[in-house]
C-alpha positions, -999 to +999 in steps of 0.1 A: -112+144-534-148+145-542-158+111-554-199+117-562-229+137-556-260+128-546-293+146-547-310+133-513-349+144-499-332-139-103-322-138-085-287-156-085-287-194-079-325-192-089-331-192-052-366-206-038-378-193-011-406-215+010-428-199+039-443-210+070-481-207+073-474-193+111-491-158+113-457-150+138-433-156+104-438-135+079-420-106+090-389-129+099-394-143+063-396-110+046-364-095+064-348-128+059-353-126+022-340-087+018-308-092+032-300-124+012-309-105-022-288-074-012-259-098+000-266-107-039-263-076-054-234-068-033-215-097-045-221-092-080-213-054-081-179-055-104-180-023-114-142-006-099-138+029-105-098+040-121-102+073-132-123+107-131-125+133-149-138+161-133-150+194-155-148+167-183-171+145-207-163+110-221-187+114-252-164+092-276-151+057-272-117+048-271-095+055-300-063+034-314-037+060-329-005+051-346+021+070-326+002+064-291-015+035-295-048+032-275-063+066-259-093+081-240-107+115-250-120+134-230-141+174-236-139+203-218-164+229-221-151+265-217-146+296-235-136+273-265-139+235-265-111+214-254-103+178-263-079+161-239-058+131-249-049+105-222-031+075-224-045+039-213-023+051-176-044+083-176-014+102-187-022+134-203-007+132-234-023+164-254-045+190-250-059+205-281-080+234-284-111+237-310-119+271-320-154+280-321-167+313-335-188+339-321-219+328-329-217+292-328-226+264-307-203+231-308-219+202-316-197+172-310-165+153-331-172+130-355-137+119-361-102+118-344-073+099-366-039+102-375-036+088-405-071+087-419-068+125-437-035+124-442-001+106-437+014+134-413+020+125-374-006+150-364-039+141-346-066+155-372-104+163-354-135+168-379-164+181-357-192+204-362-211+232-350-238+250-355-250+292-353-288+292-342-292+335-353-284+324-386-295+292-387-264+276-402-244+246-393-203+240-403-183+208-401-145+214-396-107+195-403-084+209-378-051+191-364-039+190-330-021+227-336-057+238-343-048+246-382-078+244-404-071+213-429-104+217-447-139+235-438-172+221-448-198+248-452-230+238-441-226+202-433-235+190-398-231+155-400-205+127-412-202+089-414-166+071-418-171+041-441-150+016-453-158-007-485-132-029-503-104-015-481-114+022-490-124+047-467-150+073-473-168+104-460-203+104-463-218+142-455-249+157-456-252+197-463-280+210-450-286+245-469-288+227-503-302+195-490-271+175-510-252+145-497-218+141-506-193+111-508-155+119-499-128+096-511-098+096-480-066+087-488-052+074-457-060+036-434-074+041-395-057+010-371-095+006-356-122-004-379-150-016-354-167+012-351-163+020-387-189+012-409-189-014-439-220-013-456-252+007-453-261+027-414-267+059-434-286+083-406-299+117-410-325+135-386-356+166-402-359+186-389-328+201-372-332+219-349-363+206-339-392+216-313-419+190-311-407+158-332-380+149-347-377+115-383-347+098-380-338+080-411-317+049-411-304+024-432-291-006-418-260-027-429-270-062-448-279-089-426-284-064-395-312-074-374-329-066-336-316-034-338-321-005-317-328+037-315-313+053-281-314+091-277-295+106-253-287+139-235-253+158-236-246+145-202-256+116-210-288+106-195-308+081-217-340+098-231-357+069-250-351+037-266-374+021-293-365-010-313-360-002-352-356-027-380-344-030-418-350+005-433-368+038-430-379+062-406-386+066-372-403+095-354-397+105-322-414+125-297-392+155-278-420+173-270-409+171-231-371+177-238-354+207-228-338+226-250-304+215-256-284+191-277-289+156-279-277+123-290-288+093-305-274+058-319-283+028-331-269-003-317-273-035-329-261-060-304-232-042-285-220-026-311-228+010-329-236+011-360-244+047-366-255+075-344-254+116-351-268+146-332-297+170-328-306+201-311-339+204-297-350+244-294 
């Protein structure tokens, strides 16, 4: 279903605090004035914890699915990679087991649907991976009984788009340097995180060791955006504001080796993100 080719290169209250020019006060001031800000803090803590997970990674936001409605999901790193299902009551609801050959590293998932690839009642997965002895990267289409729908040679990234009520693949293959636009013939329930128009990203180079370009477009009208890189347990590594279109370069010379994360935000919402290894 290949549509097109491209060639590509206070404190609360606003409290005021007033002191006593006695030399016997200022300690009774200063005291005074810690406990009222962490009585503050204490009140305004809202944060409840529901749920762990533990052995477990919540790298993807919540997903809406036609046969389950809202879920969390959830990866497990072991021999191979699982992704775990749970319903909005923490119910386990599927457990589905991504293959990864000898060789190869997994990346992360770029996409879980049940409608988007097809019109079955299977969850479908596209993630990616990538062999550093060979230097080679593959994007795969599996469902939730781990057959192989469709295998992208190469590619190690993916943005779902949706224009005029269509939704499209874009993918970037790295051997050939060749971006490709796939037509999909099915609907998703949640388009939020979907993007409309423009947020094309792509990092060079990849793997990288000192510094890494991340190019970007933004969608029309997008504004204050911003670049946030991340490490797989999530840890925020750096954050730098970015604007309309082009490049921005940034320095991993201190990261470990591993792989990493970035997005770009643009308010509260993301509008595009992907993945790098630094080696």
């Amino acid at each position: 279903m290949l549509i097109y080719t491209i060639q590509t290169e206070k404190l609360k209250n606003n409290a005021i605090f007033t002191c006593s020019n006695h030399k016997t006060e200022p300690m009774k001031t200063t005291f005074l004035i810690v406990l009222l800000i962490i009585s503050l803090f204490k009140v305004n803590g809202q944060a409840v914890l529901e749920k762990s997970f533990p052995g477990e990674y919540i790298n993807s936001a919540p997903v809406l699915l036609t046969n389950y409605g809202w879920v969390y999901p959830t990866i497990m790193y072991n021999s191979n990679i699982t992704l775990k299902i749970y319903a909005p009551d923490y119910t386990l609801l599927k457990s589905i087991y991504l293959a990864i050959p000898t060789g190869y590293q997994y990346l992360g998932i770029y996409n879980i649907s049940d409608k988007l690839f097809n019109n079955d009642n299977e969850i479908e997965i596209l993630f990616s991976m990538y062999n550093s002895q060979i230097h080679r990267y593959d994007m795969r289409l599996v469902n939730e009984s781990g057959q192989l729908l469709q295998e992208f040679p190469n590619f190690y990234f993916a943005i779902i788009y949706q224009i005029d009520g269509l939704f499209k693949m874009y993918a970037n293959d790295d051997y050939d340097s060749i971006g490709y636009i796939y037509g999909l013939p099915g609907t998703m329930l949640m388009t939020d995180n979907v993007i409309t128009k423009g947020t094309i990203t792509a990092v060079y180079p990849n793997p990288c060791s000192l510094s890494a370009q991340i190019q970007y477009c933004l969608p029309e009208g997008t504004s204050n955006a911003w670049l946030e890189v991340f490490s797989a347990n999530g840890m925020t590594m750096l954050q730098k504001p970015i604007s309309d279109s082009g490049t921005a370069q940034i320095d991993v010379s201190s990261f470990t080796a591993g792989e990493y994360l970035y997005s770009i935000k643009s308010g509260s919402r993301i509008i595009g993100g992907g993945k790098f290894i630094k080696k």
